[in-house]
ZAKERO-168124 format. One record per residue: residue number from 1; x, y, z of N, C-alpha, C, O in turn. Coordinates in pm, 1 decimal, always signed. Last residue first. Layout:
BEGIN
+-----+----------+----------+----------+----------+----------+----------+----------+----------+----------+----------+----------+----------+
|   n |      n_x |      n_y |      n_z |     ca_x |     ca_y |     ca_z |      c_x |      c_y |      c_z |      o_x |      o_y |      o_z |
+-----+----------+----------+----------+----------+----------+----------+----------+----------+----------+----------+----------+----------+
| NUM |        X |        Y |        Z |        X |        Y |        Z |        X |        Y |        Z |        X |        Y |        Z |
...
+-----+----------+----------+----------+----------+----------+----------+----------+----------+----------+----------+----------+----------+
***
This chain:
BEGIN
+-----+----------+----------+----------+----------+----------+----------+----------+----------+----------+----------+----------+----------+
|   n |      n_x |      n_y |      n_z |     ca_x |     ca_y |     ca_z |      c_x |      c_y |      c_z |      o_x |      o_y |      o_z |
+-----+----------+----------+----------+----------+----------+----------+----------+----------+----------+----------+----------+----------+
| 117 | +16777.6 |  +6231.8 |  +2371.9 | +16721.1 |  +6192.0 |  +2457.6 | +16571.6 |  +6205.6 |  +2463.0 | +16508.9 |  +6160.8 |  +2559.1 |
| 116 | +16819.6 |  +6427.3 |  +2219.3 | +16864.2 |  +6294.5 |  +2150.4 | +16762.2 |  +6225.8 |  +2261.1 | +16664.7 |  +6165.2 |  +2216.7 |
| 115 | +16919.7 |  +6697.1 |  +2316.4 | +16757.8 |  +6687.0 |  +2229.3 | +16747.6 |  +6511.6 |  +2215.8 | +16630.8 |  +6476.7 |  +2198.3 |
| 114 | +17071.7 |  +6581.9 |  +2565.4 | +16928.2 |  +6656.3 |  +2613.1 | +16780.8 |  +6620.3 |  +2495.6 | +16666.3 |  +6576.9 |  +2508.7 |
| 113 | +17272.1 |  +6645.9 |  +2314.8 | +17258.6 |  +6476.7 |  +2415.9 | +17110.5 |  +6506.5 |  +2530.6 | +17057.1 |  +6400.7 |  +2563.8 |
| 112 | +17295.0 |  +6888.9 |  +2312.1 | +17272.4 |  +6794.9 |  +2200.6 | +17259.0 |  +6678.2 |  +2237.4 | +17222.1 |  +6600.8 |  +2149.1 |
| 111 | +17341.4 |  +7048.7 |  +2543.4 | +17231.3 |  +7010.2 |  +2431.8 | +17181.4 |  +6922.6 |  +2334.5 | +17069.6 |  +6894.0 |  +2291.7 |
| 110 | +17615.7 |  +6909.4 |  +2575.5 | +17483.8 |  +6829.9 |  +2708.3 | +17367.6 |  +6915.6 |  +2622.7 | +17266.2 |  +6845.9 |  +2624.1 |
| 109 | +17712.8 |  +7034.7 |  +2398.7 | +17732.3 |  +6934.4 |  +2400.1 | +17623.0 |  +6839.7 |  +2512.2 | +17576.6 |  +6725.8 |  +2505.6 |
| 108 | +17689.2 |  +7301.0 |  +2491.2 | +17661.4 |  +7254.8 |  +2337.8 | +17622.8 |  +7140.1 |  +2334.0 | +17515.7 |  +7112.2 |  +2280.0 |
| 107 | +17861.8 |  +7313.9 |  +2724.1 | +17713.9 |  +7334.6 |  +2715.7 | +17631.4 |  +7285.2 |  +2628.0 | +17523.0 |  +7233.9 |  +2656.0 |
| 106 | +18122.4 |  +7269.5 |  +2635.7 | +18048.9 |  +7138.0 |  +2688.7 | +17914.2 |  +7147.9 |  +2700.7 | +17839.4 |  +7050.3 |  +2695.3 |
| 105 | +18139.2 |  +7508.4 |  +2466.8 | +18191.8 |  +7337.0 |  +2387.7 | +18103.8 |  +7265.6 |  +2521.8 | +18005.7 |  +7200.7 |  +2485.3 |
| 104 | +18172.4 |  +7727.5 |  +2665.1 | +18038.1 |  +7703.0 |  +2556.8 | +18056.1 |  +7525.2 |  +2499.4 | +17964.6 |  +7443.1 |  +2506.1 |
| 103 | +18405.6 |  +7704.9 |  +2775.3 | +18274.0 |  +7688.3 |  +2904.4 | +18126.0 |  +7695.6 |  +2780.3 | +18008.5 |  +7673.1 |  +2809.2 |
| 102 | +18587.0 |  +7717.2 |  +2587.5 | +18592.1 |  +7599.5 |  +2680.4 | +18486.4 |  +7568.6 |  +2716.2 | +18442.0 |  +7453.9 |  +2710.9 |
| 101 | +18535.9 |  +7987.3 |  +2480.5 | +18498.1 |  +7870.1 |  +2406.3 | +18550.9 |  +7778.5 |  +2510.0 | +18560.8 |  +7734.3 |  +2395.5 |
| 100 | +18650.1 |  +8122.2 |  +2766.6 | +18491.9 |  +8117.8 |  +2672.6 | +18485.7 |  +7970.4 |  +2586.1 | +18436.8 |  +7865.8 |  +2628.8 |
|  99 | +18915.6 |  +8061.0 |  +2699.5 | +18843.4 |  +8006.0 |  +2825.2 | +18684.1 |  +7968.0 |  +2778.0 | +18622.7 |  +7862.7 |  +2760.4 |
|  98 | +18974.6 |  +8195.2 |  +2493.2 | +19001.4 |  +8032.2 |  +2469.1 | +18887.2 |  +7993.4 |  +2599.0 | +18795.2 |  +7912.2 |  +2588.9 |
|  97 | +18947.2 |  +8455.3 |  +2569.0 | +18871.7 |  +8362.4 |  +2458.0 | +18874.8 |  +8243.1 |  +2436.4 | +18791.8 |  +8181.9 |  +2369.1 |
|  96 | +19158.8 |  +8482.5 |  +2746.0 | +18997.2 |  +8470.1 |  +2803.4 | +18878.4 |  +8428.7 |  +2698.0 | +18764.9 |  +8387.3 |  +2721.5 |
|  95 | +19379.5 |  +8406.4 |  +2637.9 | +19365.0 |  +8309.9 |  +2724.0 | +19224.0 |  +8350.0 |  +2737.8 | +19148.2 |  +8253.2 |  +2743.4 |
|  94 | +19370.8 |  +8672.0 |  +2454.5 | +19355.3 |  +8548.7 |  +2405.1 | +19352.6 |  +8419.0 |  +2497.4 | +19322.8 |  +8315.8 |  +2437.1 |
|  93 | +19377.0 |  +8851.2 |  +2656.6 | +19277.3 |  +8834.4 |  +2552.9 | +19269.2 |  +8694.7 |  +2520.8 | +19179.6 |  +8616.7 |  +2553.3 |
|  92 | +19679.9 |  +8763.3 |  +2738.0 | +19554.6 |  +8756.3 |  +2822.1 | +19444.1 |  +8751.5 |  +2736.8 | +19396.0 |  +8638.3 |  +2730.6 |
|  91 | +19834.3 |  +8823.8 |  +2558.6 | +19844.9 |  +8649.5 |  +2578.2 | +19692.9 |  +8674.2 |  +2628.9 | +19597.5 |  +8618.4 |  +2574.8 |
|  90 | +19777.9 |  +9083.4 |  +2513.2 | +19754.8 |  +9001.4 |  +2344.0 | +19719.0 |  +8829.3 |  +2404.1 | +19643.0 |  +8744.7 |  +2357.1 |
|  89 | +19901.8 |  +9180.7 |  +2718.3 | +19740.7 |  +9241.2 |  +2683.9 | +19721.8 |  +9118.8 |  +2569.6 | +19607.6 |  +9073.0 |  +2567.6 |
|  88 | +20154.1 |  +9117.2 |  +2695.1 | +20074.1 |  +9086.7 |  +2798.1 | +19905.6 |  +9055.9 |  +2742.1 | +19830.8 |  +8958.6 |  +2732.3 |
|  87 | +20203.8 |  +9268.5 |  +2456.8 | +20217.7 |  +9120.4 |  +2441.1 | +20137.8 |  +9031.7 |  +2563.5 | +20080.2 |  +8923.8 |  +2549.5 |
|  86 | +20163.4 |  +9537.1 |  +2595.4 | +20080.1 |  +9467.1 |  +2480.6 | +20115.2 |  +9322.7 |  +2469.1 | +20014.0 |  +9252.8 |  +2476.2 |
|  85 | +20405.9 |  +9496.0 |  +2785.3 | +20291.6 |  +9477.0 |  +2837.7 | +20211.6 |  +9493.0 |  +2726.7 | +20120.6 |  +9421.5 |  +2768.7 |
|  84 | +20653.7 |  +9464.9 |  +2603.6 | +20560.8 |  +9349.4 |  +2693.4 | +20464.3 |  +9384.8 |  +2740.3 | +20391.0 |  +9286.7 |  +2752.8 |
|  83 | +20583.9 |  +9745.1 |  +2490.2 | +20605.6 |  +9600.1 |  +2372.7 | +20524.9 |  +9491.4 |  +2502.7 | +20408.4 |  +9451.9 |  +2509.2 |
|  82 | +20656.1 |  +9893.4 |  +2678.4 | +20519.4 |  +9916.7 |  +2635.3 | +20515.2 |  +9806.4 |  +2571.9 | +20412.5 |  +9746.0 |  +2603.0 |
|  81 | +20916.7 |  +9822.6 |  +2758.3 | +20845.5 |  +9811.1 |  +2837.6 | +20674.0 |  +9782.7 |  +2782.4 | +20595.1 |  +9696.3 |  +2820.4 |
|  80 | +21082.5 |  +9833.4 |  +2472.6 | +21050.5 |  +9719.2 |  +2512.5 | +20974.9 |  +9685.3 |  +2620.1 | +20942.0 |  +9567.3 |  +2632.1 |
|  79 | +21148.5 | +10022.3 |  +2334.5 | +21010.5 | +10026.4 |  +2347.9 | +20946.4 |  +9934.7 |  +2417.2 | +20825.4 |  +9923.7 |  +2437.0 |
|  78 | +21421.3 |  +9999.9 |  +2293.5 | +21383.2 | +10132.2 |  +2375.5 | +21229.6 | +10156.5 |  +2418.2 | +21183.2 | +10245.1 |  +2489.8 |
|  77 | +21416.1 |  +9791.8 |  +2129.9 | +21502.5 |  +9784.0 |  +2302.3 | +21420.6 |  +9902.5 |  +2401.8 | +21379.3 |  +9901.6 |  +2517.8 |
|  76 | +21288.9 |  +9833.6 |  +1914.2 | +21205.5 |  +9797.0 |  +1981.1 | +21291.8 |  +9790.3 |  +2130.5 | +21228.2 |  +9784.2 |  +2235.7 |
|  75 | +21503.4 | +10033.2 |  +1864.1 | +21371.7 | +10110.1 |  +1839.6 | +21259.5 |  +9994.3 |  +1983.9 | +21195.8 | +10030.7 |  +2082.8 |
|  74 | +21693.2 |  +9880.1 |  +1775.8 | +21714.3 |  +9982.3 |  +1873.3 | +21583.3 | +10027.9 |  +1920.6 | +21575.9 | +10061.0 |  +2038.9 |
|  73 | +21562.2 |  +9714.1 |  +1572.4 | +21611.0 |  +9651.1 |  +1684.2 | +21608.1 |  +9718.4 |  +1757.1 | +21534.1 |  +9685.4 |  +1849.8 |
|  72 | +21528.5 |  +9896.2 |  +1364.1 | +21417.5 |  +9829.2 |  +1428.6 | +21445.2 |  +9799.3 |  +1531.0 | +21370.7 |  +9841.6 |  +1619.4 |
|  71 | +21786.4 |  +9976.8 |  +1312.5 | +21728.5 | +10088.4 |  +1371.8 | +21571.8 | +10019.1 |  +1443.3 | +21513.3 | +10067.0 |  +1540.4 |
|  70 | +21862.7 |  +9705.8 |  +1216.6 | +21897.2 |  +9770.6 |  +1289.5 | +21838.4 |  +9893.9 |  +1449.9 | +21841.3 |  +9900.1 |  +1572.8 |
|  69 | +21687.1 |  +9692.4 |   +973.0 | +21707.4 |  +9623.0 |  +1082.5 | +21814.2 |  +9649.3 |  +1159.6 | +21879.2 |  +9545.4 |  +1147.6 |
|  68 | +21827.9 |  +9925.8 |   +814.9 | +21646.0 |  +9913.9 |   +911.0 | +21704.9 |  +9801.8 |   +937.1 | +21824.5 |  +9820.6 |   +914.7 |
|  67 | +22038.3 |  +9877.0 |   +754.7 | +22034.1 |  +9966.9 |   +867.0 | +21932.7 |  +9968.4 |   +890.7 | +21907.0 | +10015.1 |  +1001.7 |
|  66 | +22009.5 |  +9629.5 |   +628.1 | +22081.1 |  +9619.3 |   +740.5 | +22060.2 |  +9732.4 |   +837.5 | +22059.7 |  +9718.5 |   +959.8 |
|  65 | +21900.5 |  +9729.0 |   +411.4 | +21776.9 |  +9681.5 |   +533.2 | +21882.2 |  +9633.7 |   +621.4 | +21829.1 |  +9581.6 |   +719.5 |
|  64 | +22088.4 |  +9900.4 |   +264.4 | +21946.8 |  +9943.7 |   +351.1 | +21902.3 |  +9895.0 |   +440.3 | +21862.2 |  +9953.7 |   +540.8 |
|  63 | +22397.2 |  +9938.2 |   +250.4 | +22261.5 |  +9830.2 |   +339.0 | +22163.8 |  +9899.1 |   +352.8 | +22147.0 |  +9963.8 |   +456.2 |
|  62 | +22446.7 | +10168.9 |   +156.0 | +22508.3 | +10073.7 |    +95.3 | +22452.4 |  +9921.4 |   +119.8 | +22457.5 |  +9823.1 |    +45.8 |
|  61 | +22328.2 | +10362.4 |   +249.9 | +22295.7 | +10370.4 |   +131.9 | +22409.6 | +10225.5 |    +38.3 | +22433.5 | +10201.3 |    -80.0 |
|  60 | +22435.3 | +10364.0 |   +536.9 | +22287.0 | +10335.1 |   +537.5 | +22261.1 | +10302.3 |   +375.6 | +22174.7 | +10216.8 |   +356.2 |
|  59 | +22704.6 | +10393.9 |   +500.2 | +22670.0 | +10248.2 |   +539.7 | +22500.7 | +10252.9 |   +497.5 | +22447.3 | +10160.5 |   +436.3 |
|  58 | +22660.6 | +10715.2 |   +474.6 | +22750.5 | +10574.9 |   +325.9 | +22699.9 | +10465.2 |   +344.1 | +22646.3 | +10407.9 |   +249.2 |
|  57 | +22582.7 | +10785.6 |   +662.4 | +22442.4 | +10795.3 |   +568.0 | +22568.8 | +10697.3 |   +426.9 | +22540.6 | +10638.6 |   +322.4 |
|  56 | +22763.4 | +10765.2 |   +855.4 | +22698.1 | +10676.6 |   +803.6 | +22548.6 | +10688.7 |   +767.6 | +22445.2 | +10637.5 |   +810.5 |
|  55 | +22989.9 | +10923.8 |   +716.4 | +23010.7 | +10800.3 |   +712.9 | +22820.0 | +10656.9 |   +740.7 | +22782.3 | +10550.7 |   +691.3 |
|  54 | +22881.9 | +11151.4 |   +789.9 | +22873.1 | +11110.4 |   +609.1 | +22908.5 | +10968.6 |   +615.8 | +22864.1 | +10892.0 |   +530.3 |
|  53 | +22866.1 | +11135.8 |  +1056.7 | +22764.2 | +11141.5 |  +1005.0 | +22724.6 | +11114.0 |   +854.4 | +22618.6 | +11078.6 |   +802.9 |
|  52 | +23136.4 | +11123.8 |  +1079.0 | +23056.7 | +11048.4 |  +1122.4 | +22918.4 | +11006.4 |  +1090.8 | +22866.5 | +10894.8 |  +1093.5 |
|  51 | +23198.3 | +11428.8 |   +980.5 | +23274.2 | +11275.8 |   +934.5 | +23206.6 | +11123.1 |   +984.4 | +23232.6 | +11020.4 |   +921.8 |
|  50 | +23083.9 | +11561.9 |  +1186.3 | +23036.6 | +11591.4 |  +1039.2 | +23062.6 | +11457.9 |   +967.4 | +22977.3 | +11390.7 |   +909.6 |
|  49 | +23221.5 | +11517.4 |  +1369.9 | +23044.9 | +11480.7 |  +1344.1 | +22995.5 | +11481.9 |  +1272.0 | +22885.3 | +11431.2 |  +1251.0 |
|  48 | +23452.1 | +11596.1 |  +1338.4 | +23445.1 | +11495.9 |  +1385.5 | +23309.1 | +11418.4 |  +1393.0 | +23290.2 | +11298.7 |  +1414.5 |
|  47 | +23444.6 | +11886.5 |  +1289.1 | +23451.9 | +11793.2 |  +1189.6 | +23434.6 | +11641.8 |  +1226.9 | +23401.1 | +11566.3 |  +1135.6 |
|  46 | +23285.0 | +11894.7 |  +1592.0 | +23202.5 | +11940.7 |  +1465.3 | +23241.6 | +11877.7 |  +1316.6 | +23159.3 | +11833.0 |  +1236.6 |
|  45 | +23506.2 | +11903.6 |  +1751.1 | +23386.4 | +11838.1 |  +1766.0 | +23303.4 | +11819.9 |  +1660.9 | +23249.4 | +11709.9 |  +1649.0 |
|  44 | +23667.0 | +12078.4 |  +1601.0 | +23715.9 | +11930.6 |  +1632.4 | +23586.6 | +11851.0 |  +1623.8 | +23554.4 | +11767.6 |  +1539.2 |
|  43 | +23541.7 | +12287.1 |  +1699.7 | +23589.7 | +12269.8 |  +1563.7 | +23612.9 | +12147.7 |  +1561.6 | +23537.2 | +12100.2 |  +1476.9 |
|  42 | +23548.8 | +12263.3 |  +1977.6 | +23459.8 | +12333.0 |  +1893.4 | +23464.5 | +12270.5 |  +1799.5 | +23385.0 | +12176.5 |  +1795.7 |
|  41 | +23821.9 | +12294.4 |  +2047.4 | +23737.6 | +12190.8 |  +2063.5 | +23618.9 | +12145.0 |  +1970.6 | +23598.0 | +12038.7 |  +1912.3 |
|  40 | +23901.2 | +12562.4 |  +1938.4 | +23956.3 | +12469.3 |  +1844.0 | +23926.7 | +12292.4 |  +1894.2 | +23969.9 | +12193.6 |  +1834.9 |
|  39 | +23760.2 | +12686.6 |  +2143.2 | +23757.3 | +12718.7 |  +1959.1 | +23804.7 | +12608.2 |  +1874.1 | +23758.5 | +12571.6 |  +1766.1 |
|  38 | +23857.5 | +12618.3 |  +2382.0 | +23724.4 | +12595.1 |  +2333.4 | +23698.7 | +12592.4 |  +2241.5 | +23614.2 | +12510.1 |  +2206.3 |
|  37 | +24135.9 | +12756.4 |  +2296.6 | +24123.9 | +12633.6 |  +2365.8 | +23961.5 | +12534.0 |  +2344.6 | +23953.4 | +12417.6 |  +2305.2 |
|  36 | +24055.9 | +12999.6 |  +2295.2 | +24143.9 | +12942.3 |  +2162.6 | +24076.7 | +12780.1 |  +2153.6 | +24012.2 | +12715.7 |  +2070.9 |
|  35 | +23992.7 | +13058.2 |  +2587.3 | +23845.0 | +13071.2 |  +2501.4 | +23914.8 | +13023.7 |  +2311.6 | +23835.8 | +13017.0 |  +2217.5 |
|  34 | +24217.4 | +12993.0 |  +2670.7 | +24092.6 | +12910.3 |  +2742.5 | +23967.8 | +12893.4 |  +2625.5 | +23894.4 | +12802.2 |  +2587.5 |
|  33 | +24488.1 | +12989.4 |  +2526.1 | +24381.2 | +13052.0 |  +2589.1 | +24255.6 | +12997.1 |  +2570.1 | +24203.0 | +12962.4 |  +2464.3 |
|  32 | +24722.6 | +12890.1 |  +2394.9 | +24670.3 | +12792.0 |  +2478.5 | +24552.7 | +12890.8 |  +2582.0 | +24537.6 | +12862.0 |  +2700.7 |
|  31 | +24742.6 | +12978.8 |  +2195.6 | +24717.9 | +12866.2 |  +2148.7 | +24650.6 | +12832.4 |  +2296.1 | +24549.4 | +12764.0 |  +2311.1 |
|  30 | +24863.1 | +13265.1 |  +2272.9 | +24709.3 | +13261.0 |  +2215.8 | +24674.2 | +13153.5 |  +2179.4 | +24568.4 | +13160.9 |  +2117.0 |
|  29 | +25068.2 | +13156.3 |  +2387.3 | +25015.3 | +13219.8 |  +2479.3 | +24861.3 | +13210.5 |  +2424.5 | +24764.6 | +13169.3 |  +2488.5 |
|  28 | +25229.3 | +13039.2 |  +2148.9 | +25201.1 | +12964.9 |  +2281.7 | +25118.8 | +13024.0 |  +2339.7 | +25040.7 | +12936.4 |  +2376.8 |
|  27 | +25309.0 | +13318.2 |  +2027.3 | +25229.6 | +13225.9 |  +1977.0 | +25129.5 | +13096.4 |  +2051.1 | +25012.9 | +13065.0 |  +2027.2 |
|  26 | +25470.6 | +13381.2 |  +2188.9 | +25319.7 | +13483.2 |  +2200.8 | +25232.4 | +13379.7 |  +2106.7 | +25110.3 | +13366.1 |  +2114.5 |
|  25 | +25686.9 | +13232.7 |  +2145.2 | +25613.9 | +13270.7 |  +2319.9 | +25490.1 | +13321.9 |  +2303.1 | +25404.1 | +13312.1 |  +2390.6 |
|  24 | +25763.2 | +13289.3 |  +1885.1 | +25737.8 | +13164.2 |  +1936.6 | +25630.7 | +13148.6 |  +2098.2 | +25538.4 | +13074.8 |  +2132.6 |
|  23 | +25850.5 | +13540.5 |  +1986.9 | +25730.1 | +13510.0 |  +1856.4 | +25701.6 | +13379.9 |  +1891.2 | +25587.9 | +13365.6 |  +1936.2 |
|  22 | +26058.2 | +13500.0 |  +2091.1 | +25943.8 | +13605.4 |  +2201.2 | +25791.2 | +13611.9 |  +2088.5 | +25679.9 | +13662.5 |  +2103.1 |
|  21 | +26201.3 | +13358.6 |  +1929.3 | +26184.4 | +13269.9 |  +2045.0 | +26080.9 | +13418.3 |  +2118.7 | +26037.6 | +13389.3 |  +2230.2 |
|  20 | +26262.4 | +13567.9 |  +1737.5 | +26180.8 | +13437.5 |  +1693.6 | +26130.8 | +13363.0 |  +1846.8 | +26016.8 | +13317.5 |  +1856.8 |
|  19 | +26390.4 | +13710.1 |  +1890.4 | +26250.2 | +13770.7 |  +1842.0 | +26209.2 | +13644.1 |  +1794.9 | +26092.9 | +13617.3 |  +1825.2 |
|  18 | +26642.7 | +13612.3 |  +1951.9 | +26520.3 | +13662.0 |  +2055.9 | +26387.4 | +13671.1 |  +2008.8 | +26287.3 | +13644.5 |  +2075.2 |
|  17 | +26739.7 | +13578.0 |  +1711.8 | +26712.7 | +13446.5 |  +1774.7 | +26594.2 | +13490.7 |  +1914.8 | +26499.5 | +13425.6 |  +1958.9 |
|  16 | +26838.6 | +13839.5 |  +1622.0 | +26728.0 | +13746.0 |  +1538.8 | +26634.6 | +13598.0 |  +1633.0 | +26523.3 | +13546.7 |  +1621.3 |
|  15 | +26986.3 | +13894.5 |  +1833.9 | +26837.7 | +13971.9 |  +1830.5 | +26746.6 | +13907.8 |  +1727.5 | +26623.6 | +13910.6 |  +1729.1 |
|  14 | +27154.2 | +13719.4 |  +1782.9 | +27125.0 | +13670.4 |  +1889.5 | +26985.8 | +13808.2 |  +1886.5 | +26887.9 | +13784.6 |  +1957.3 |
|  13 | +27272.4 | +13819.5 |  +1482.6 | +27199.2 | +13693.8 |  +1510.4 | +27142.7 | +13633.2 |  +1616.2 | +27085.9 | +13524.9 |  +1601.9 |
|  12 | +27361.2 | +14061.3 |  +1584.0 | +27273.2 | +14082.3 |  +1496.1 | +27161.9 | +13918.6 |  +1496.4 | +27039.8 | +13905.2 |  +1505.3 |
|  11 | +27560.8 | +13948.2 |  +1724.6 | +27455.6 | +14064.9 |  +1783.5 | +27344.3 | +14052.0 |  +1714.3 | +27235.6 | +14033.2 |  +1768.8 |
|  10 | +27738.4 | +13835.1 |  +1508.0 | +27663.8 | +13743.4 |  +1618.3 | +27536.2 | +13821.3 |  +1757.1 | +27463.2 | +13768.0 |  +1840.6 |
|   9 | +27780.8 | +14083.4 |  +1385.1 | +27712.9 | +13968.3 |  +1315.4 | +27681.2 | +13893.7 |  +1421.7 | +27558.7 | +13884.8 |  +1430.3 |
|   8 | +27916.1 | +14203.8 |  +1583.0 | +27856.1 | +14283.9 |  +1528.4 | +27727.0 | +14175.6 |  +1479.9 | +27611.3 | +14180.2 |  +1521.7 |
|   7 | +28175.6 | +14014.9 |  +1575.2 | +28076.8 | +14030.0 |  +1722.9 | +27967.9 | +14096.8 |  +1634.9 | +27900.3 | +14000.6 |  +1598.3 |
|   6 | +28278.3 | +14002.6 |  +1343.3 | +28220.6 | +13876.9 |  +1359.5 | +28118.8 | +13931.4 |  +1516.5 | +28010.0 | +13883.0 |  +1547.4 |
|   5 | +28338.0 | +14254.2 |  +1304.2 | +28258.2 | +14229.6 |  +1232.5 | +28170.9 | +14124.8 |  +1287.1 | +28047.9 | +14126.3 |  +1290.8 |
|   4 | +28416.3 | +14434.1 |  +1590.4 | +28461.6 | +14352.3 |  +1507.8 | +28366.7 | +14320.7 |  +1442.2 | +28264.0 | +14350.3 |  +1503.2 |
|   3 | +28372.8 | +14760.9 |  +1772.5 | +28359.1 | +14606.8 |  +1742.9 | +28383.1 | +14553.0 |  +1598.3 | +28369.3 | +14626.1 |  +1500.3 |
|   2 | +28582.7 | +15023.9 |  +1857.4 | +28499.2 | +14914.1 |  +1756.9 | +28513.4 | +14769.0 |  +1768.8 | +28608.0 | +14690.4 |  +1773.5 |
|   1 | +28622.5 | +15186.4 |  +2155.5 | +28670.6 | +15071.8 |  +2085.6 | +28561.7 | +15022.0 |  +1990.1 | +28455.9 | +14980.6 |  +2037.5 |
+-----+----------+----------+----------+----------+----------+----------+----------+----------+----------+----------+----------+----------+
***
């Protein structure tokens, strides 16, 4: 028995419809492989740093001293242990010089009331 045109044609269109949908499947298969999967992290990661990075050498060349003050600020947060203890070192010095001149001012002073006498 021959088939009819219209079966013949709907054969023809259900092997069209397989191969797109077993193309569609193999396509899925290499999108979602582990090492595709890393590739196209990869890539992501990278325009995504790249775009970040032009963005802000834009801000740095549009504020300068916003972005140095800035980068000062960060700079001294991260330095801020060694910072207090020089500020330490700076009060102390300077409390043991003040002391000195304390314990010379009255010595001076019972000289000069010693020569008068």
């Amino acid at each position: 028995m021959k088939e009819s045109p219209e079966i013949s044609a709907a054969r023809i269109e259900v092997e069209r419809s397989r191969a797109r949908v077993m193309a569609t499947a193999h396509d899925l298969q290499e999108r979602l492989k582990p090492k595709t999967l890393a590739r196209d992290a990869w890539e992501g990661a990278k325009t995504k740093g790249a775009d970040l990075a032009e963005d802000a050498v834009d801000a740095v060349k549009a504020r300068p001293f916003a972005a140095t003050g800035v980068v000062a600020a960060i700079a001294m947060f991260l330095a801020r242990e060694p910072l207090i203890n020089l500020a330490g070192k700076l009060v102390d010095g300077v409390s043991a010089k003040r002391a000195v001149k304390r314990q010379r001012r009255p010595a001076k002073k019972q000289n000069a009331s010693e020569a008068t006498q």
